[in-house]
DSSP file (Angstrom, degrees, kcal/mol; ACC not computed):
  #  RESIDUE AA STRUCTURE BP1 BP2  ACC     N-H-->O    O-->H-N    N-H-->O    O-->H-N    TCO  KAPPA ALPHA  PHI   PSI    X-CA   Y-CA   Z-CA
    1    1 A X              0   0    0      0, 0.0     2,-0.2     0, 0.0    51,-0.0   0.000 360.0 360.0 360.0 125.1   51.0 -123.8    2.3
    2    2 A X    >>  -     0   0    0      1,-0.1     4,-2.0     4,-0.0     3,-1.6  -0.574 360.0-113.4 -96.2 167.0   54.2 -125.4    1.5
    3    3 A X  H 3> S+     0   0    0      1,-0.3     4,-3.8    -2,-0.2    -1,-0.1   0.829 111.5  60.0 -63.0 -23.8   57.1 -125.1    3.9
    4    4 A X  H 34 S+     0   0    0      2,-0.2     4,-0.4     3,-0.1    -1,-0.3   0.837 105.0  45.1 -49.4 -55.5   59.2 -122.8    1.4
    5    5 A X  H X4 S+     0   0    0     -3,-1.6     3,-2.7     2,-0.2    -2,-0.2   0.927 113.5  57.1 -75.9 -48.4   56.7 -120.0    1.1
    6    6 A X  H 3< S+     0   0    0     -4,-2.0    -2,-0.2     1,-0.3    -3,-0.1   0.874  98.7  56.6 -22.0 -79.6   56.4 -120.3    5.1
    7    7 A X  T 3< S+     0   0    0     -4,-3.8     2,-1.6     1,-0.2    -1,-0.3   0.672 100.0  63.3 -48.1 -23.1   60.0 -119.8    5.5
    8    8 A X  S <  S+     0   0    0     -3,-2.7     2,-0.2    -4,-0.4    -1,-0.2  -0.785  83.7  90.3 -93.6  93.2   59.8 -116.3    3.7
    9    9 A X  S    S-     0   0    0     -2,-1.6    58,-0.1     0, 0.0     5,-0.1  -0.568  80.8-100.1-155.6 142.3   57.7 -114.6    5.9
   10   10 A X    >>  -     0   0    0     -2,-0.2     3,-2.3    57,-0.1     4,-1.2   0.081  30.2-110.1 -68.5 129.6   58.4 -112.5    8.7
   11   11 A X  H >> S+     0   0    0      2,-0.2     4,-1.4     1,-0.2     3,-1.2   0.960 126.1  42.5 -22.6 -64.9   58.2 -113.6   12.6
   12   12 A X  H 34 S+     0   0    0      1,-0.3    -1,-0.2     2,-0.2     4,-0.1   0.490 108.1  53.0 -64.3  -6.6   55.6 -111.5   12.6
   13   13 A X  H <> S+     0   0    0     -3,-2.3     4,-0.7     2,-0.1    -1,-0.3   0.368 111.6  50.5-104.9 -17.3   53.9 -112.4    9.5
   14   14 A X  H <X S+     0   0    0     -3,-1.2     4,-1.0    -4,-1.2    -2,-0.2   0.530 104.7  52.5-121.7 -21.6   54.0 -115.8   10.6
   15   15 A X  H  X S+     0   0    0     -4,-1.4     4,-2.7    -5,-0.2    -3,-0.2   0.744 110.1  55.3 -87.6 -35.8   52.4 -115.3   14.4
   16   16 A X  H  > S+     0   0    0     -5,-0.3     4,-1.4     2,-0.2     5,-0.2   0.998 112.9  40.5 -45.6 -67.0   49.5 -113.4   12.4
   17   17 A X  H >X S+     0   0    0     -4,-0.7     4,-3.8     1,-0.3     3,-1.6   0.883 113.9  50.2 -37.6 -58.5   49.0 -116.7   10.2
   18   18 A X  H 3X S+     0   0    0     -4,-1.0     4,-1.2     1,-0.3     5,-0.3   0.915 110.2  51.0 -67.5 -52.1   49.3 -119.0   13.0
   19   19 A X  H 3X S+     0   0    0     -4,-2.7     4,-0.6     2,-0.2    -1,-0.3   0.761 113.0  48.2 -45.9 -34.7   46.6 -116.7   15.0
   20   20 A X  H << S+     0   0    0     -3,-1.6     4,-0.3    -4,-1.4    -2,-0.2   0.847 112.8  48.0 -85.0 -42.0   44.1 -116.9   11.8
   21   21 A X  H  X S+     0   0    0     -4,-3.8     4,-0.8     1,-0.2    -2,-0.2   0.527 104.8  56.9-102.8  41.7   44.6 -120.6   11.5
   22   22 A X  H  < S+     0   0    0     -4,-1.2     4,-0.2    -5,-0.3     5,-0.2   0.692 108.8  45.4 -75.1 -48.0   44.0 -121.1   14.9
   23   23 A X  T  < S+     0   0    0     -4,-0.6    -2,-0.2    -5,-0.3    -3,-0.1   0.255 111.0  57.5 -82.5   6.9   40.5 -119.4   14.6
   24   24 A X  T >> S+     0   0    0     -4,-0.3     3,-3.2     3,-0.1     4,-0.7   0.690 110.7  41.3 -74.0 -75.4   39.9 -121.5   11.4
   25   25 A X  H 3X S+     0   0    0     -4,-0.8     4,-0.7     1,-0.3    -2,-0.2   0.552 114.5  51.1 -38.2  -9.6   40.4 -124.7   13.3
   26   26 A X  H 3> S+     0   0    0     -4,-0.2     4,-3.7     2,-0.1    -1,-0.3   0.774 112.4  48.3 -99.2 -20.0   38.4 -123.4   16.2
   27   27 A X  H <> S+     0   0    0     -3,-3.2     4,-1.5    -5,-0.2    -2,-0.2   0.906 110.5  50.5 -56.1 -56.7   35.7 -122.5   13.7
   28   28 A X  H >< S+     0   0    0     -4,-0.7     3,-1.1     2,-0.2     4,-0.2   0.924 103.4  57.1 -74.8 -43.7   35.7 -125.8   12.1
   29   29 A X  H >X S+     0   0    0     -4,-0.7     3,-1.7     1,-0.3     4,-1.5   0.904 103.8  60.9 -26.0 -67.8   35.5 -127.7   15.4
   30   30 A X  H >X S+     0   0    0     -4,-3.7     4,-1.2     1,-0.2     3,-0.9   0.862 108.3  38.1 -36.3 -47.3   32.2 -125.7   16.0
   31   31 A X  H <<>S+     0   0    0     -4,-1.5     5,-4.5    -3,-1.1    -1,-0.2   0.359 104.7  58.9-117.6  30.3   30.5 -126.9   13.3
   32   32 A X  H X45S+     0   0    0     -3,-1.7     3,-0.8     3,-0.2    -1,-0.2   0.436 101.0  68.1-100.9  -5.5   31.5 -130.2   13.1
   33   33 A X  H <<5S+     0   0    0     -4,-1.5     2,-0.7    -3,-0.9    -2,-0.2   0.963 117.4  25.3 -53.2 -49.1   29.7 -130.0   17.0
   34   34 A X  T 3<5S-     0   0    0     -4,-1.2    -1,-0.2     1,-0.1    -2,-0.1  -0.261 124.1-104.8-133.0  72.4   26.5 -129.5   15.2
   35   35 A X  T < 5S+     0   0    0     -3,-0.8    -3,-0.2    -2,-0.7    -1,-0.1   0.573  76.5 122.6   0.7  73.2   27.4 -131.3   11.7
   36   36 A X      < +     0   0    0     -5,-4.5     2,-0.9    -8,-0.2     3,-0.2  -0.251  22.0 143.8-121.4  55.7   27.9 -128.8    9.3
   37   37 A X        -     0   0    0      1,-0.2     3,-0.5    -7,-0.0    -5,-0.1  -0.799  22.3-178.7 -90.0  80.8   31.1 -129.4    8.0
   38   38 A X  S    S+     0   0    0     -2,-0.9     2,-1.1     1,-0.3    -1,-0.2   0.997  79.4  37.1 -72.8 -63.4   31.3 -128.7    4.3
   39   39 A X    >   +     0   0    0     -3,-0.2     3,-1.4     1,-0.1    -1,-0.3  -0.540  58.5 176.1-124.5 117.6   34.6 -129.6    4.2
   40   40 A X  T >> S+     0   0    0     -2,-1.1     3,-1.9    -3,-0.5     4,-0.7   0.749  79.7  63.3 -34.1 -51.1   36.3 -132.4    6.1
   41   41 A X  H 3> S+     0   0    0      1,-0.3     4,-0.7    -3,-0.2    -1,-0.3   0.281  79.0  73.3-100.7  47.0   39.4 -132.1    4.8
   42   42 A X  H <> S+     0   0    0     -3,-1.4     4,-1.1     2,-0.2    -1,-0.3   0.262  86.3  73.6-108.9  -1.5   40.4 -128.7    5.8
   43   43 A X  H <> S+     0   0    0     -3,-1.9     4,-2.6     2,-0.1     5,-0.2   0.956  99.4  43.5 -19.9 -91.4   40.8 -130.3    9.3
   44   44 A X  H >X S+     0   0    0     -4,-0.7     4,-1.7     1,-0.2     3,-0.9   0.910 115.1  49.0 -48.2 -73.5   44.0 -132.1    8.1
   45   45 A X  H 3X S+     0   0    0     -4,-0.7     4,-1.6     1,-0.2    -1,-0.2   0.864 108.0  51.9 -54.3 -47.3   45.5 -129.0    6.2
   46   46 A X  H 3X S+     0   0    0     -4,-1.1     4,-0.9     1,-0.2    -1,-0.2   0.927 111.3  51.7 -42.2 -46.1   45.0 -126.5    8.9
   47   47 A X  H <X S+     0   0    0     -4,-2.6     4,-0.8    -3,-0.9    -2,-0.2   0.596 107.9  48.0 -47.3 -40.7   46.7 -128.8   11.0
   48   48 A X  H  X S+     0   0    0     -4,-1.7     4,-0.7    -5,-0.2    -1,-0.2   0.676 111.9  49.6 -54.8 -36.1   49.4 -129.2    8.9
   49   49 A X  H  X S+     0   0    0     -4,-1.6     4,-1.0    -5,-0.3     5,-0.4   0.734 108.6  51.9 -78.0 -38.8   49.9 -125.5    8.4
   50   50 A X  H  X S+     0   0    0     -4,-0.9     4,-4.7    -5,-0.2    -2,-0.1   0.987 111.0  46.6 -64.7 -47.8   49.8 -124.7   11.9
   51   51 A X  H  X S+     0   0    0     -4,-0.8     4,-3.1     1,-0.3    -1,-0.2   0.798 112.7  52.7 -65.1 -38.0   52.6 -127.4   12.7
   52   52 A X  H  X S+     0   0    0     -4,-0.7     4,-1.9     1,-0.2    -1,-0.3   0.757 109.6  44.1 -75.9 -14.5   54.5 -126.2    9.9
   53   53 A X  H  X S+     0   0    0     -4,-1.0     4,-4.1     2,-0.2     5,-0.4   0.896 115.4  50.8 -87.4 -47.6   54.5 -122.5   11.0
   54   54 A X  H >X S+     0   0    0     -4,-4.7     4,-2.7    -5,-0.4     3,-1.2   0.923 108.3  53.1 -49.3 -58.4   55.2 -123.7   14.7
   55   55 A X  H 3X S+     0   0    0     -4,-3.1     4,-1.7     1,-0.3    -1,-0.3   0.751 116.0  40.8 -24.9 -61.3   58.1 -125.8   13.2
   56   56 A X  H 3X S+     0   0    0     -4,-1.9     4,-5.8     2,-0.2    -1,-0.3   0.911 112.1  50.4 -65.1 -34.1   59.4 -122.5   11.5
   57   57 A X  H <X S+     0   0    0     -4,-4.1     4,-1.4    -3,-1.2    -2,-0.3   0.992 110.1  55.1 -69.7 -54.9   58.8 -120.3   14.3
   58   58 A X  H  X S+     0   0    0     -4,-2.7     4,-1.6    -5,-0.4    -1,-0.3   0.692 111.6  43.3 -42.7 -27.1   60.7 -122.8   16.5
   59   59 A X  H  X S+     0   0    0     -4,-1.7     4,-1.9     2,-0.2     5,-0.3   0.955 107.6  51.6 -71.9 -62.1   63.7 -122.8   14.3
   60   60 A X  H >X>S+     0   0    0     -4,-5.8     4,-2.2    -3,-0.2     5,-1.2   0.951 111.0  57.1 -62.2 -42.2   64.1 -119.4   13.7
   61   61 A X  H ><5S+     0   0    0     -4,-1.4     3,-0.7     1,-0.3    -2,-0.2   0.943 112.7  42.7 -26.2 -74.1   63.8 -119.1   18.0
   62   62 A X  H 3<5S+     0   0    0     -4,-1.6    -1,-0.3     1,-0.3    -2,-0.2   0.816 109.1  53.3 -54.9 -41.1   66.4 -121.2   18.2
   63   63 A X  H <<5S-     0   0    0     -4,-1.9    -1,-0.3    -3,-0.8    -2,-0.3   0.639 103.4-125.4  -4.9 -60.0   68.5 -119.6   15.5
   64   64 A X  T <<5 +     0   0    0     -4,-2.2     2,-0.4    -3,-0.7    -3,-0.2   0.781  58.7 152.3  80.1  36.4   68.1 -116.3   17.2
   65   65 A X      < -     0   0    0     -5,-1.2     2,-0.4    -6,-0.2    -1,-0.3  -0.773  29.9-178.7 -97.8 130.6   66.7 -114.8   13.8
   66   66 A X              0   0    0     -2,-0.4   -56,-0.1    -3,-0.1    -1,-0.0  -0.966 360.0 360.0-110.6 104.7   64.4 -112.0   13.6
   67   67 A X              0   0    0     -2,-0.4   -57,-0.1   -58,-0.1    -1,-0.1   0.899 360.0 360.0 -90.7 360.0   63.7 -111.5   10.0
């Protein structure tokens, strides 16, 4: 997800996301417990997306924006 599409979506649209890839990443963790991990690099890109969503949510917080 690039940071661009991020920004257009809604506070609320954006705690949803952040709530699904939080249950990716917790998903993927499991089954790299008991090595089935088809793909590896969806690690790094969840992680990235999350950080960027925090990033946003943090802004607009600060901001005082509700869109």
């Amino acid at each position: 997800m690039k940071i661009k599409d991020i920004r257009n979506f809604s506070v609320g649209e954006l705690n949803n996301k952040l709530i699904d890839l939080n249950k990716e990443l917790y998903q993927l963790n499991n089954q790299r417990k008991i090595n089935q991990v088809d793909k590896p690099h969806r690690f790094f890109i969840v992680k990235r997306d999350i950080a960027r969503i925090k990033t946003v949510l943090n802004e607009l917080k600060k901001e005082g924006k509700n869109k």
